[in-house]
C-alpha positions as CSV (number, residue, x, y, z in Angstrom):
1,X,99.0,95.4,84.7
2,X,100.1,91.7,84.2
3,X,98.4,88.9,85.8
4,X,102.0,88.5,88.2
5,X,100.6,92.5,89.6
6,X,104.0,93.9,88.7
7,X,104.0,97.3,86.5
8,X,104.9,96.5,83.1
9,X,107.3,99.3,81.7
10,X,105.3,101.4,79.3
11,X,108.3,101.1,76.9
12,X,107.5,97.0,77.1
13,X,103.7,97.7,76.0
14,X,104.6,99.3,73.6
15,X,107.1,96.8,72.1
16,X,104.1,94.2,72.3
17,X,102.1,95.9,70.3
18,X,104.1,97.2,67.3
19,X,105.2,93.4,67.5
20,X,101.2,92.5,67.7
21,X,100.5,94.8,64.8
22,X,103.2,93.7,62.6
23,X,102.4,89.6,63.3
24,X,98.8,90.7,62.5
25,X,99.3,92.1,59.1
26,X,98.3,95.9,60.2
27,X,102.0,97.0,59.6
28,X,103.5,94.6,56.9
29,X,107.3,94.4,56.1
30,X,107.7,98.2,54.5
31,X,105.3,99.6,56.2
32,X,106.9,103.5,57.1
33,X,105.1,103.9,61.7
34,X,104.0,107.0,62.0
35,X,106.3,109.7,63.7
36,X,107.5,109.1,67.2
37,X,105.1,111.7,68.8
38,X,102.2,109.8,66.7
39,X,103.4,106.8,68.4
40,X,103.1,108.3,71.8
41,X,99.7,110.2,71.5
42,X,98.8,106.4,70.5
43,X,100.2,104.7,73.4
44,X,99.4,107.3,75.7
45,X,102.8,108.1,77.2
46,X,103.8,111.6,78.0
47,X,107.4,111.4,77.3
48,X,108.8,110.7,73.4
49,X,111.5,109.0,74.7
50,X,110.1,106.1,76.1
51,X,108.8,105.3,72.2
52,X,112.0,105.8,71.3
53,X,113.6,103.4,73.5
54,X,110.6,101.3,72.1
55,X,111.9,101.6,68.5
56,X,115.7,101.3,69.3
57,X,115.0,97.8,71.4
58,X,113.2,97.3,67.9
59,X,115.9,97.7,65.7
60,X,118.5,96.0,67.5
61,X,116.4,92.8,67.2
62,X,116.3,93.8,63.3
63,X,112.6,93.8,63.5
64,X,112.5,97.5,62.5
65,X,115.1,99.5,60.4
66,X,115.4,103.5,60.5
67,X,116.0,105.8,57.2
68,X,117.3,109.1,58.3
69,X,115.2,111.8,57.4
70,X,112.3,108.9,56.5
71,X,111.3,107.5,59.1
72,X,111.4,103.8,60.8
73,X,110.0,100.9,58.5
74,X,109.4,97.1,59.2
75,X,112.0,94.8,58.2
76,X,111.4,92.5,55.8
């Protein structure tokens, strides 16, 4: 929980962290994440759709693209 004691929205922790991971190196521009139900086992989320929402925020800022039938990358 943040320091303000409001709930931050799983889909928002989420969001910072592939952003942390990217900025860090762990997933450089290319790099294919793993599959959305990966993505949620990781963050602990019952519900696929709140890493998608995660990814889609994602793309629209251009910070991820998607491949159909590849997968989601990081842009360059």
């Amino acid at each position: 929980m943040p320091a303000s004691g409001r709930f931050e929205p799983h889909y928002r922790r989420i969001i910072a962290d592939i952003r942390r991971r990217i900025a860090g190196g762990e997933w450089p521009p290319g790099h294919k994440l793993p599959s959305t139900k990966e993505l949620a086992e990781l963050y602990n989320v019952g519900s696929q759709s709140t890493v998608r929402q995660s990814i889609t925020i994602l793309i629209e800022t251009g910070e991820l693209y998607g491949h159909q039938g590849l997968g989601v990358f990081v842009a360059e």
